[in-house]
Every structure is written in C-alpha cells, then in structure tokens.
TIMI-858264 format. One record per atom (N, C-alpha, C, CB): residue in three letters; x, y, z; atom name; residue number from 1. Coordinates in Angstrom, 3 decimals. Glycine has a CB too. Layout:
R	r	px	py	pz	a	k
R	Ala	X	Y	Z	CA	NUM
...
END
This chain:
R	r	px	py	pz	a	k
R	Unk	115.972	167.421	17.323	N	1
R	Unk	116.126	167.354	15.886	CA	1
R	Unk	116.170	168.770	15.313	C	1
R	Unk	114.980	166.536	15.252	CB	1
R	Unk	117.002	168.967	13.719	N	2
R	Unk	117.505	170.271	13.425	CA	2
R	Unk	116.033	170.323	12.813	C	2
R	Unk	119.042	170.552	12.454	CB	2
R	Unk	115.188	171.676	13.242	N	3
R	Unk	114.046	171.902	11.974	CA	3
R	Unk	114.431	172.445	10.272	C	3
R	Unk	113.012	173.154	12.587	CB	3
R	Unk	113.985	172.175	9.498	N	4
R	Unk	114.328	172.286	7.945	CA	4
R	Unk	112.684	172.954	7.263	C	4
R	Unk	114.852	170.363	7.193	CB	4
R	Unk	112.896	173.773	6.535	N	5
R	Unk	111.371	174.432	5.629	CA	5
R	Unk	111.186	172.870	5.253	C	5
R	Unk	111.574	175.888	3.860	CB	5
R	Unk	109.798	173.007	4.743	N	6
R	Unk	108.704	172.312	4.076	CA	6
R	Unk	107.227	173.090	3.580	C	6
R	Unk	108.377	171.240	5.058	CB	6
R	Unk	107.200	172.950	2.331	N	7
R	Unk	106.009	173.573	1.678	CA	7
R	Unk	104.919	172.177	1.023	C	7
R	Unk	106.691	174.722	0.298	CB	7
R	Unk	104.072	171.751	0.904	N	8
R	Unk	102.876	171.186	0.934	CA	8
R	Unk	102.043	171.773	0.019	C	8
R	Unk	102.356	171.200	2.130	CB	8
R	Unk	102.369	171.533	-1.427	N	9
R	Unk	101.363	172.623	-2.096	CA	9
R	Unk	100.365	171.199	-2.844	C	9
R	Unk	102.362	174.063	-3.539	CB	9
R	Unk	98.914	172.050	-2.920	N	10
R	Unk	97.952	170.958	-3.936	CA	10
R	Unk	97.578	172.427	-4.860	C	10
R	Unk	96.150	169.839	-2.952	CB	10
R	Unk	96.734	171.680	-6.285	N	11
R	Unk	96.557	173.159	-6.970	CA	11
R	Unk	95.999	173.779	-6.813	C	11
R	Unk	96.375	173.426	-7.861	CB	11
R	Unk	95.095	173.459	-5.174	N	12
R	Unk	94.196	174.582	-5.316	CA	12
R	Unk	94.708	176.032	-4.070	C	12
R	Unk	92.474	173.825	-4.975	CB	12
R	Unk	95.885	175.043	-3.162	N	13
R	Unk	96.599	175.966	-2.411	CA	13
R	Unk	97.546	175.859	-1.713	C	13
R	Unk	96.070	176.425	-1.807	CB	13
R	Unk	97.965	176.362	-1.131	N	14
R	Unk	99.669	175.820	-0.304	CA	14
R	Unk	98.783	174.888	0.865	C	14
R	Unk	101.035	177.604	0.738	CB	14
R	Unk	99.185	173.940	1.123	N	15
R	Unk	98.545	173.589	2.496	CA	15
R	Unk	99.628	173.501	3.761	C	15
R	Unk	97.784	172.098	2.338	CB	15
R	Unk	100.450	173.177	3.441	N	16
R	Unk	101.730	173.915	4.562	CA	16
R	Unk	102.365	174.852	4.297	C	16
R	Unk	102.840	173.214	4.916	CB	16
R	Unk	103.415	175.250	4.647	N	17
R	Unk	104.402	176.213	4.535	CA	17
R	Unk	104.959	176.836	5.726	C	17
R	Unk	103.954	177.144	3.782	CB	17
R	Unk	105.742	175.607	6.061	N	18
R	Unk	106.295	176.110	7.633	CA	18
R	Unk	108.175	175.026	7.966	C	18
R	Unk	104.504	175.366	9.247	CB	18
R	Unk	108.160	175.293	9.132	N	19
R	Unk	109.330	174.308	9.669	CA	19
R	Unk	109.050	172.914	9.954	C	19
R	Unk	109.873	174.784	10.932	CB	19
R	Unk	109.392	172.170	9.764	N	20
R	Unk	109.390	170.520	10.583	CA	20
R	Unk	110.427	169.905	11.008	C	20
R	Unk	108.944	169.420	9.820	CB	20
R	Unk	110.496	169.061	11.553	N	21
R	Unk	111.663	168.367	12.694	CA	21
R	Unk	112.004	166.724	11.171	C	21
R	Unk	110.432	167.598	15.144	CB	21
R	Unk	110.990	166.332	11.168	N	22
R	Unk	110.815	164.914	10.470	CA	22
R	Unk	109.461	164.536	9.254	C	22
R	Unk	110.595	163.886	11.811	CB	22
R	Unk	110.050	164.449	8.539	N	23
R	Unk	108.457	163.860	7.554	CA	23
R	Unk	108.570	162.106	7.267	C	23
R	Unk	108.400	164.806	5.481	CB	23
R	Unk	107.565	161.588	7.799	N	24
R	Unk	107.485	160.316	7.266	CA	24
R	Unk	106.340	160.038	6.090	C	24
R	Unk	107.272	159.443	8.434	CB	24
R	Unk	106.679	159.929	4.887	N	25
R	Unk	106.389	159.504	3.634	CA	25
R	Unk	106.054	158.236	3.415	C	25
R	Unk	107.277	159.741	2.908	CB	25
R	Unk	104.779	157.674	2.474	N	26
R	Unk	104.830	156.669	1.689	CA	26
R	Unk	105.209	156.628	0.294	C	26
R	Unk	103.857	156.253	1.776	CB	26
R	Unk	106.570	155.859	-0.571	N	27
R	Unk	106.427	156.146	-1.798	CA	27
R	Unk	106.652	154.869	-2.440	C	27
R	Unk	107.244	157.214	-2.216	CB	27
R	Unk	106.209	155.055	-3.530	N	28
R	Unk	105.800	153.922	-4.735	CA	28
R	Unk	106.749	152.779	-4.458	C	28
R	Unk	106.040	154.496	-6.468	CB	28
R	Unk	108.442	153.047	-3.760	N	29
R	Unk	109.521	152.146	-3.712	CA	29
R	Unk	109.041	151.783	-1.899	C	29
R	Unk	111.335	152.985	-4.184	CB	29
R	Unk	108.246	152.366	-1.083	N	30
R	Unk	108.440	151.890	0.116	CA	30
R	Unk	108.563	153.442	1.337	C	30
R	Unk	109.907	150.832	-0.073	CB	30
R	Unk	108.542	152.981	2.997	N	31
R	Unk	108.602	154.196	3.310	CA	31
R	Unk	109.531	154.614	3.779	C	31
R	Unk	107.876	154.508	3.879	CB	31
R	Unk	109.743	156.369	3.735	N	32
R	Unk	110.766	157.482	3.727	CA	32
R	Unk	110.567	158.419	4.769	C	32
R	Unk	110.775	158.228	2.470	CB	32
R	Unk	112.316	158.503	5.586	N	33
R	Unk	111.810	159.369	6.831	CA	33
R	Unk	112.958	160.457	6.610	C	33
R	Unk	111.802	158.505	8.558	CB	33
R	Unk	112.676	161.543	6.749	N	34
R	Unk	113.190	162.826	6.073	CA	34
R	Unk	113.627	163.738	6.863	C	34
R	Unk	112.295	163.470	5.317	CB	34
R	Unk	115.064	163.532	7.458	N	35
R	Unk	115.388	164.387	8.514	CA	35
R	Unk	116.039	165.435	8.067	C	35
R	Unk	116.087	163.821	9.483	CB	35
R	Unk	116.762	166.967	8.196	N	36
R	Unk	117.561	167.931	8.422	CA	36
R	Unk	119.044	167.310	7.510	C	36
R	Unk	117.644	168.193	10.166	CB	36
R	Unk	119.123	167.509	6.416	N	37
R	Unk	120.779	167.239	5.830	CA	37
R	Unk	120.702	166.438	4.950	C	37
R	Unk	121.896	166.643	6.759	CB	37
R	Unk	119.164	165.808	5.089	N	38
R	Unk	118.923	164.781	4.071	CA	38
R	Unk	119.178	164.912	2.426	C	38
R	Unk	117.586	164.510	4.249	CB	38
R	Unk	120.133	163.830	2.036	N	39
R	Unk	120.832	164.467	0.371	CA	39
R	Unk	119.433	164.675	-0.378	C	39
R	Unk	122.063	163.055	-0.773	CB	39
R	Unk	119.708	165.667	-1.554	N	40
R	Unk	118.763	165.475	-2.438	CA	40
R	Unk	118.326	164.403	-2.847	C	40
R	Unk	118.969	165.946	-3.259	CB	40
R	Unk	116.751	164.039	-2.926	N	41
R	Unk	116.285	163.025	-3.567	CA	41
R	Unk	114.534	163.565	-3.971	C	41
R	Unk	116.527	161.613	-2.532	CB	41
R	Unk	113.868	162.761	-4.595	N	42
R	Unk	112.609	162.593	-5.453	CA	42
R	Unk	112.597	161.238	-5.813	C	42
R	Unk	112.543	163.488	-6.738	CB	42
R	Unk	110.668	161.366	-4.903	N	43
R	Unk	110.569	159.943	-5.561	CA	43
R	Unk	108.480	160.285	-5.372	C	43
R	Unk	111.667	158.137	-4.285	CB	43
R	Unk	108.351	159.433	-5.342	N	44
R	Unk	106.768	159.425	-6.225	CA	44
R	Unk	106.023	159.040	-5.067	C	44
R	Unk	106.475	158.179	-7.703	CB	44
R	Unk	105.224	159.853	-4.435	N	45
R	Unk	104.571	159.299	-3.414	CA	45
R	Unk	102.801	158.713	-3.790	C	45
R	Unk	104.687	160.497	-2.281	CB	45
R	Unk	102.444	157.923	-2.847	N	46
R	Unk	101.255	157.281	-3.268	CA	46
R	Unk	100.304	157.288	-1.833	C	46
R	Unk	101.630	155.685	-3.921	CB	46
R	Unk	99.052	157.103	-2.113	N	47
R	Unk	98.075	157.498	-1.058	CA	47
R	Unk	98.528	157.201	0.031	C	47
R	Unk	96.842	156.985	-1.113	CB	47
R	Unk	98.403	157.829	1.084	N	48
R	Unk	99.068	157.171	2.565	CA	48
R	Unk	98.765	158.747	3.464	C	48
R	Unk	101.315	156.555	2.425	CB	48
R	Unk	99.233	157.934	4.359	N	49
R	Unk	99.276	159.054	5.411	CA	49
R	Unk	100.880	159.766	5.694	C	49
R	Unk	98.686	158.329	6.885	CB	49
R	Unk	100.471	161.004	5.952	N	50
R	Unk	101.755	161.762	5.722	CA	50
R	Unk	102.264	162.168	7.105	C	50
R	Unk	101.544	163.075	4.764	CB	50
R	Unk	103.153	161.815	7.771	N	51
R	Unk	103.647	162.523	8.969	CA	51
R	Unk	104.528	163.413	8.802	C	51
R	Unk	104.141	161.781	9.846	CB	51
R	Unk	103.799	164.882	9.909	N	52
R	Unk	105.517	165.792	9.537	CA	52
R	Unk	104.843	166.378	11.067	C	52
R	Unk	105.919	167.378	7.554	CB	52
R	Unk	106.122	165.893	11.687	N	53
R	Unk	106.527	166.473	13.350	CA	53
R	Unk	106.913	167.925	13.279	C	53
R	Unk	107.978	165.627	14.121	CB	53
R	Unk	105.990	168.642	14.045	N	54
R	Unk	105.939	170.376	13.881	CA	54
R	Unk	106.139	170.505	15.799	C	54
R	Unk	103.852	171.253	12.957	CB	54
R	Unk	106.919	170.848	15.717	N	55
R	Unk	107.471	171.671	17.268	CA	55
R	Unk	107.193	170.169	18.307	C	55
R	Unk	106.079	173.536	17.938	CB	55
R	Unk	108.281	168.888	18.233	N	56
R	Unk	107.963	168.161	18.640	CA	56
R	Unk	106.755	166.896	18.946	C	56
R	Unk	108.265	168.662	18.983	CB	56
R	Unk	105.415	167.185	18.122	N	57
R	Unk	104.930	166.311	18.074	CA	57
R	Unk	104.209	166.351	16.747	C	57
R	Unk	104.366	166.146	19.142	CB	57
R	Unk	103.726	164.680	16.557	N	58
R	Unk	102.960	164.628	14.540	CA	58
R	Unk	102.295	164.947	14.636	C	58
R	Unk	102.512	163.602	13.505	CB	58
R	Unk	101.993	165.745	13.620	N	59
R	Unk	101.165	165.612	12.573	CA	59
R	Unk	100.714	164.928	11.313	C	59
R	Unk	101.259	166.238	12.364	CB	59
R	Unk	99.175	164.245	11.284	N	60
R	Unk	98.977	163.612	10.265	CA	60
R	Unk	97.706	163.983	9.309	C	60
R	Unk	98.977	162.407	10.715	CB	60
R	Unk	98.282	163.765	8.216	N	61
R	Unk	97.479	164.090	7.285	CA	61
R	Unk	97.394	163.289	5.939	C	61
R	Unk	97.759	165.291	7.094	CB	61
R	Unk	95.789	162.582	5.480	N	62
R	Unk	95.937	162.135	4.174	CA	62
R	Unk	96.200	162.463	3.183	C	62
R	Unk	95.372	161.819	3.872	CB	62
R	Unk	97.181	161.915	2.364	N	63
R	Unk	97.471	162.096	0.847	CA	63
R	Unk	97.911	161.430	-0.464	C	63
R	Unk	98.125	162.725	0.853	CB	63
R	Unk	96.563	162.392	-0.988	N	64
R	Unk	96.654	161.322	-2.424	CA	64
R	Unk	98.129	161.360	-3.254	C	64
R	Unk	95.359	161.883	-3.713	CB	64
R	Unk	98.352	160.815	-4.149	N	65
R	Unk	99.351	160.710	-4.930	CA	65
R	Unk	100.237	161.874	-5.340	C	65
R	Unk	98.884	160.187	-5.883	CB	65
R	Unk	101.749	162.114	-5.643	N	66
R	Unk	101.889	163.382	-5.728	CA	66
R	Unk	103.419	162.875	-6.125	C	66
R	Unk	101.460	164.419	-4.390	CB	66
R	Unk	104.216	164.190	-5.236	N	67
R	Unk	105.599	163.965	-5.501	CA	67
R	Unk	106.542	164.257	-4.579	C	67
R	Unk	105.950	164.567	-6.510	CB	67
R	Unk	107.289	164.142	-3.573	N	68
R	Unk	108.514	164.845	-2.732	CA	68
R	Unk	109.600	165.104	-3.336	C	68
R	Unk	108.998	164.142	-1.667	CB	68
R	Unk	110.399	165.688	-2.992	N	69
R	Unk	111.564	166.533	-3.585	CA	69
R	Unk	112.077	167.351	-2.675	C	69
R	Unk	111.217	167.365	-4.716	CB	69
R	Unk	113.318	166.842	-2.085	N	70
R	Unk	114.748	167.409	-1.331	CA	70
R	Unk	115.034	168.335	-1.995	C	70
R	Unk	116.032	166.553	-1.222	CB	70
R	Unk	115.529	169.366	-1.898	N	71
R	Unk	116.245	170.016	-2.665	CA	71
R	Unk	117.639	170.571	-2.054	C	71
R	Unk	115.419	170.964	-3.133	CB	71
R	Unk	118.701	170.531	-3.018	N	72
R	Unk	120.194	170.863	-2.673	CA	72
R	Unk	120.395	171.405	-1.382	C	72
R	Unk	120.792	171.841	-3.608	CB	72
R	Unk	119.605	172.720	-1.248	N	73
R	Unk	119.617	173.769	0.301	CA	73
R	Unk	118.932	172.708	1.516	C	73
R	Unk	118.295	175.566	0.113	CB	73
R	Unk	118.238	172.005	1.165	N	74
R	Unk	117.541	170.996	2.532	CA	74
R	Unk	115.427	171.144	2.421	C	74
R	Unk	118.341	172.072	4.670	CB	74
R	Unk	115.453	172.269	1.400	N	75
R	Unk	114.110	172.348	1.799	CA	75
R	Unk	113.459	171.190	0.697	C	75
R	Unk	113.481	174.033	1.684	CB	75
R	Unk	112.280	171.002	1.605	N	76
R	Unk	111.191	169.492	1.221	CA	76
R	Unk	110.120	170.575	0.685	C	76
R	Unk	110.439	168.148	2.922	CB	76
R	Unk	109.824	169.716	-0.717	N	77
R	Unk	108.379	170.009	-1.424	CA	77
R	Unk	107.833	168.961	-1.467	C	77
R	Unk	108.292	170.552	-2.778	CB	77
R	Unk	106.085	169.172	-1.104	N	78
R	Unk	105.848	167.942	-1.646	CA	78
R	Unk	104.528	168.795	-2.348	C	78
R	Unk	105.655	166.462	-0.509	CB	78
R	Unk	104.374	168.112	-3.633	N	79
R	Unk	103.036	168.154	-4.305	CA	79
R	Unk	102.079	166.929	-4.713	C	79
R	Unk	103.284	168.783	-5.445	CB	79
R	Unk	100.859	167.541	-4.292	N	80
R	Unk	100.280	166.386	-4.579	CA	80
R	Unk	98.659	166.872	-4.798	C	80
R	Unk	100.598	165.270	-3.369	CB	80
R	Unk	97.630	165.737	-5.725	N	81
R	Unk	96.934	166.573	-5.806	CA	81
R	Unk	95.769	166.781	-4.792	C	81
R	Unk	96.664	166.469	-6.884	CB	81
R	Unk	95.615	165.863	-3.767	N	82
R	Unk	95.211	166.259	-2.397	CA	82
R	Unk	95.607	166.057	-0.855	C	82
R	Unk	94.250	165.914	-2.409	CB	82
R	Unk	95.699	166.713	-0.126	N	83
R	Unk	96.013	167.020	0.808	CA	83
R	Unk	95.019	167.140	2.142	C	83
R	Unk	96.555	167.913	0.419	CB	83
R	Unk	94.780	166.634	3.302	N	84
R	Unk	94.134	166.780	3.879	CA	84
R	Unk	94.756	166.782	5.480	C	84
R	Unk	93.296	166.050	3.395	CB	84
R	Unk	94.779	167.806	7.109	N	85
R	Unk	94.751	167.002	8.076	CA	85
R	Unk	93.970	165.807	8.592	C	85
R	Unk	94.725	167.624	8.692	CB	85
R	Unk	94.310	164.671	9.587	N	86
R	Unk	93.516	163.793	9.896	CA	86
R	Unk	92.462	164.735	10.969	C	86
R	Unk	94.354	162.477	10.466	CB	86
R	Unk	92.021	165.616	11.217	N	87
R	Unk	91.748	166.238	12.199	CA	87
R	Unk	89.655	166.752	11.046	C	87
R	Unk	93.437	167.695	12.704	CB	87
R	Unk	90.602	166.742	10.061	N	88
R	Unk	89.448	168.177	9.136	CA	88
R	Unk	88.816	167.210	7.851	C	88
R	Unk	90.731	170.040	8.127	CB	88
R	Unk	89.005	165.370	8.210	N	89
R	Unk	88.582	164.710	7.032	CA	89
R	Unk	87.153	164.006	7.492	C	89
R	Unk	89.774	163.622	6.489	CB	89
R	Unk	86.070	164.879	6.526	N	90
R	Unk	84.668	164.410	6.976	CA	90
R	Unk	84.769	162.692	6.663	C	90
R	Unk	83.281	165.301	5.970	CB	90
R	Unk	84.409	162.210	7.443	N	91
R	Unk	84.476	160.653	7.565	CA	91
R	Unk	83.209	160.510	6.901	C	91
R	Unk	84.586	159.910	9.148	CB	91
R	Unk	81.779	160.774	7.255	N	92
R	Unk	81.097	159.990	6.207	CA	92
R	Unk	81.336	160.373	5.101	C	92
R	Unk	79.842	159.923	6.253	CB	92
R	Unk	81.604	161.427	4.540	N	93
R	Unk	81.874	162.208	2.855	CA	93
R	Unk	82.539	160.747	2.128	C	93
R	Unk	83.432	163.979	2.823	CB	93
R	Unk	83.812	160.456	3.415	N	94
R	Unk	84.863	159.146	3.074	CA	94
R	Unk	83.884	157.968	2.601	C	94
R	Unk	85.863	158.553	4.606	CB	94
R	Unk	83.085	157.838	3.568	N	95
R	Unk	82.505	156.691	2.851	CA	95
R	Unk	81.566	156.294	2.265	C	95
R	Unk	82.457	156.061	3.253	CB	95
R	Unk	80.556	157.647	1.562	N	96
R	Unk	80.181	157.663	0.571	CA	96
R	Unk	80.591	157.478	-0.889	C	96
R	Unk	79.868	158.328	0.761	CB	96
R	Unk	82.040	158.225	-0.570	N	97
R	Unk	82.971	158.122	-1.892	CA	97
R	Unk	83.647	156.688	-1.858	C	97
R	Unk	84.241	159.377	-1.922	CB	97
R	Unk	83.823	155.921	-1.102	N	98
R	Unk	84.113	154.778	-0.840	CA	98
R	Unk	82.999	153.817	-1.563	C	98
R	Unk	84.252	154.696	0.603	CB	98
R	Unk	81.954	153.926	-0.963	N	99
R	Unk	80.975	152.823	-1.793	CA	99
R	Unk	80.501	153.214	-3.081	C	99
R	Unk	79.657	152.491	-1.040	CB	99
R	Unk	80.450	154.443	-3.382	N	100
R	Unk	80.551	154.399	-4.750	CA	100
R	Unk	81.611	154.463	-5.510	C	100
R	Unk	79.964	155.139	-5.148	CB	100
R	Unk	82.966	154.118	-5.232	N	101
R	Unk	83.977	154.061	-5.956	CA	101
R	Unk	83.963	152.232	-6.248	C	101
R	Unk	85.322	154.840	-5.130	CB	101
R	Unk	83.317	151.737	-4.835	N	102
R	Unk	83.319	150.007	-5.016	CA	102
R	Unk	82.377	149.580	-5.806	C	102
R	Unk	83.078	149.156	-3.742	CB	102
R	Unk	81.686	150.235	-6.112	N	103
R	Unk	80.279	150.296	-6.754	CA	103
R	Unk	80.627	150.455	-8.323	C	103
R	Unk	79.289	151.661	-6.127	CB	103
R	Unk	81.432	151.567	-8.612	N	104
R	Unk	81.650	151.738	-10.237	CA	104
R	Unk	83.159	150.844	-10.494	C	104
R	Unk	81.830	153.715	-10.756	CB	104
R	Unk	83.782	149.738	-9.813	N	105
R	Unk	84.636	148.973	-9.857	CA	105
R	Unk	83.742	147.800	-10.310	C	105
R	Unk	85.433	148.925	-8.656	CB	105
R	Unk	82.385	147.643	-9.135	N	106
R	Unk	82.122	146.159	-9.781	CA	106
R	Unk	80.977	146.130	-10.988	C	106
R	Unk	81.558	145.086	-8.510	CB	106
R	Unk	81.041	147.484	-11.544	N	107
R	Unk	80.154	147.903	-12.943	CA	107
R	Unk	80.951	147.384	-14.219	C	107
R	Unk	79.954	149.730	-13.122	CB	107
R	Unk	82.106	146.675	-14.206	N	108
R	Unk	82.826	146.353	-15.111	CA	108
R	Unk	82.830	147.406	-16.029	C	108
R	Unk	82.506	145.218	-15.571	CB	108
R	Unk	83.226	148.964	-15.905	N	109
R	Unk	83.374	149.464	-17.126	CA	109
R	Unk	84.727	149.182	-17.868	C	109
R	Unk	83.143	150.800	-17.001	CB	109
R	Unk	84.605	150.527	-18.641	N	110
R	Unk	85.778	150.370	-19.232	CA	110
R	Unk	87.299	150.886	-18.421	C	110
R	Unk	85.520	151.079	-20.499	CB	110
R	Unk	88.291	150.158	-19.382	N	111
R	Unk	89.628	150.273	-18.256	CA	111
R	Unk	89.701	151.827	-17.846	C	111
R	Unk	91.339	149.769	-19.044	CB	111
R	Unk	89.801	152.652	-18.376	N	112
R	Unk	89.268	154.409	-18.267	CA	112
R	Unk	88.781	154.436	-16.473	C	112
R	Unk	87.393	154.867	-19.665	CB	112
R	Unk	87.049	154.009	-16.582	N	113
R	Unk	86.361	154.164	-15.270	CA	113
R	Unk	87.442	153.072	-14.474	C	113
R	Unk	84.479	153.697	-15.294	CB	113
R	Unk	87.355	152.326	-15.102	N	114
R	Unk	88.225	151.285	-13.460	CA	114
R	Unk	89.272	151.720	-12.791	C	114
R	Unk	88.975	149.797	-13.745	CB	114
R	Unk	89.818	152.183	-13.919	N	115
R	Unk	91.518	153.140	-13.437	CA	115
R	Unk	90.789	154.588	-12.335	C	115
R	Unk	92.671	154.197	-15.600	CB	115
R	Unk	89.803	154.906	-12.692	N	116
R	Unk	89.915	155.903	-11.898	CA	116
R	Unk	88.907	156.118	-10.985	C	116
R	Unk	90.092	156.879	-12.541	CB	116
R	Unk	88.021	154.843	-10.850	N	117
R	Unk	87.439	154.082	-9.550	CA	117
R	Unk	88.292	153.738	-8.861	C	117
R	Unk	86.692	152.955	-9.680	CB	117
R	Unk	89.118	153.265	-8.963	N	118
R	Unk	90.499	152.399	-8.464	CA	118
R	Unk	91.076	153.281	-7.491	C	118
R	Unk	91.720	152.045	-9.708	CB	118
R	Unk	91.558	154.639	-8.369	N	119
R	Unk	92.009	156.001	-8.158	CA	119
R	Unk	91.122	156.273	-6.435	C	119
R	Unk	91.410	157.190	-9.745	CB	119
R	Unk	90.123	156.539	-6.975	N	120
R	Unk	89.221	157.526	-6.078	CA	120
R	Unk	88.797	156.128	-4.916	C	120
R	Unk	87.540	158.453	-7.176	CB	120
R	Unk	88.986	155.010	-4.704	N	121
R	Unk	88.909	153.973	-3.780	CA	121
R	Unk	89.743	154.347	-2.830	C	121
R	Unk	89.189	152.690	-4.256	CB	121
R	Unk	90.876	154.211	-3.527	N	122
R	Unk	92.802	153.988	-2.463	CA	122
R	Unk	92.648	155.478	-2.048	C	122
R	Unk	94.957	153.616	-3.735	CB	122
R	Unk	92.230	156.342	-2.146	N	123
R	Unk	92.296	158.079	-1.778	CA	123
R	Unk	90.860	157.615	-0.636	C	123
R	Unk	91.855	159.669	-3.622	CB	123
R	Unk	89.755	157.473	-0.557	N	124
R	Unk	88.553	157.346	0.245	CA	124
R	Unk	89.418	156.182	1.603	C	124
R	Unk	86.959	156.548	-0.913	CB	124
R	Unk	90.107	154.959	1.181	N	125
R	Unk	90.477	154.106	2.157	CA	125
R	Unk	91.688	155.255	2.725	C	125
R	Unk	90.968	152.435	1.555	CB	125
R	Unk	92.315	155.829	2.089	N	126
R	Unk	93.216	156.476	2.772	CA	126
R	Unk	92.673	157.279	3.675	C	126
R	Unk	94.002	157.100	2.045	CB	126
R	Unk	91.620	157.845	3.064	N	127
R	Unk	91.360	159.102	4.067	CA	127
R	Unk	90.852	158.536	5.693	C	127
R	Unk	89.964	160.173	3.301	CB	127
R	Unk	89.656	157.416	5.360	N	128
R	Unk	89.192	156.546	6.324	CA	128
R	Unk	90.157	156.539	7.524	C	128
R	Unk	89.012	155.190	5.732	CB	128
R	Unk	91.352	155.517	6.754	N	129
R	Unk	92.203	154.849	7.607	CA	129
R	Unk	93.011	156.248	8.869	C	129
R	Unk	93.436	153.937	6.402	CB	129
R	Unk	93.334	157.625	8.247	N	130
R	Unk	94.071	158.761	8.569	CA	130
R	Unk	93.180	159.130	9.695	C	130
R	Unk	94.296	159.857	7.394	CB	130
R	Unk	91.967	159.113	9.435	N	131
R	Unk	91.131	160.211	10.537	CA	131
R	Unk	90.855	159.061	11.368	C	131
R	Unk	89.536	161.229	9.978	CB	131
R	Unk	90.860	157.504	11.026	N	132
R	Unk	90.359	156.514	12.288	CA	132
R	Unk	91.552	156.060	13.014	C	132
R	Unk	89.514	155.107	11.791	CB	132
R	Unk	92.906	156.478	13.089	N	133
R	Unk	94.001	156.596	13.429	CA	133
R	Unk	94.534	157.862	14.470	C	133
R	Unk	94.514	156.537	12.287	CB	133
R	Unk	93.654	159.166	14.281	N	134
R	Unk	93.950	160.097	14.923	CA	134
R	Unk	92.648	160.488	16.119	C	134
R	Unk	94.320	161.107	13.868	CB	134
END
C-alpha cells in the first residue's frame, strides 16, 4: 500500500504526525477505510477505535468524537478532542469514569448533566473496549 501524511491533533497536542498505509474510522454515517488517492471527503467521527497501519502493521487507538478531513493533496486530519493509544489507556481510570458516568445518568438530572454523562460514558466504554482488544 502507497503511504500518505496523517496528522492526529487534540487541543492539547499533535498526537500523530507521521505516514500511514490505511486508517480505519468510525463515523456518525458508518465505517471508513482511508487509503492513498482517496477523493476529498469530511465527515464526523464518533467514539470508536481508530486504526491507522504504520509500516505494515495497526495501530489502535481510542477516540472520542472529532472530525476527519481528506484533503485535495491526499493528506488526512483528524481532530478530535481525545485521543489515546490502546497500549497507554489506564484501564481502571476507565472504569472509574465509567461508573460514575452510570451513576450521574441514573441521578435523573437535568438534560445538560445527562447529555454529558452520556458524553463521558460512550468515551470510558470506548476506551475499555480499545485497551481490552489490544
């Protein structure tokens, strides 16, 4: 496979910035596999696990919600606002933030907290699922 740039930025820092062979994406319409020539496109990605094949074999890493974007020349951005390898995700941290995200869901607050219990749930199951996969 032809390698193509890819940059990986969250706001607090670049977390890639290198070559890849393939990225496999989850986005809001379903999933996306991102080879070398691929036309421009953008679309909205949502918690999942992110594959991007670096010198023949994956790499995976959880990520929360964000955005991909082809661009005209071939290079892939993706932003999002977290980023993690499956290699470097403290698993209990995961499921601390896990039971208390299930915890302020079944507090019936207001739509505000639920939306972003909700939020911080699907990001903790993601992370779970990424590092018990690798």
């Amino acid at each position: 496979m032809t390698p193509y740039n890819i940059r990986i930025l969250t706001p607090e820092k670049i977390f890639y910035d290198g070559r890849t062979e393939q990225i496999v994406a989850k986005t809001s319409a379903g999933n996306v596999g991102i080879l070398a020539g691929h036309s421009p496109y953008v679309a909205n990605l949502v918690a999942s696990p992110l594959k991007i094949k670096i010198d023949g074999e994956y790499r995976v890493a959880a990520i929360s919600d964000g955005i991909i974007k082809v661009s005209q020349d071939g290079t892939v951005t993706v932003l999002s606002s977290a980023v993690e390898w499956a290699d470097e995700i403290d698993v209990e941290r995961a499921k601390r933030a896990k039971e208390y995200a299930e915890k302020k869901i079944k507090e019936n607050a207001s739509q505000r907290e639920f939306d972003l219990a909700e939020q911080k749930l699907k990001r903790a199951l993601n992370r779970l699922v990424v590092a018990e996969k690798s």
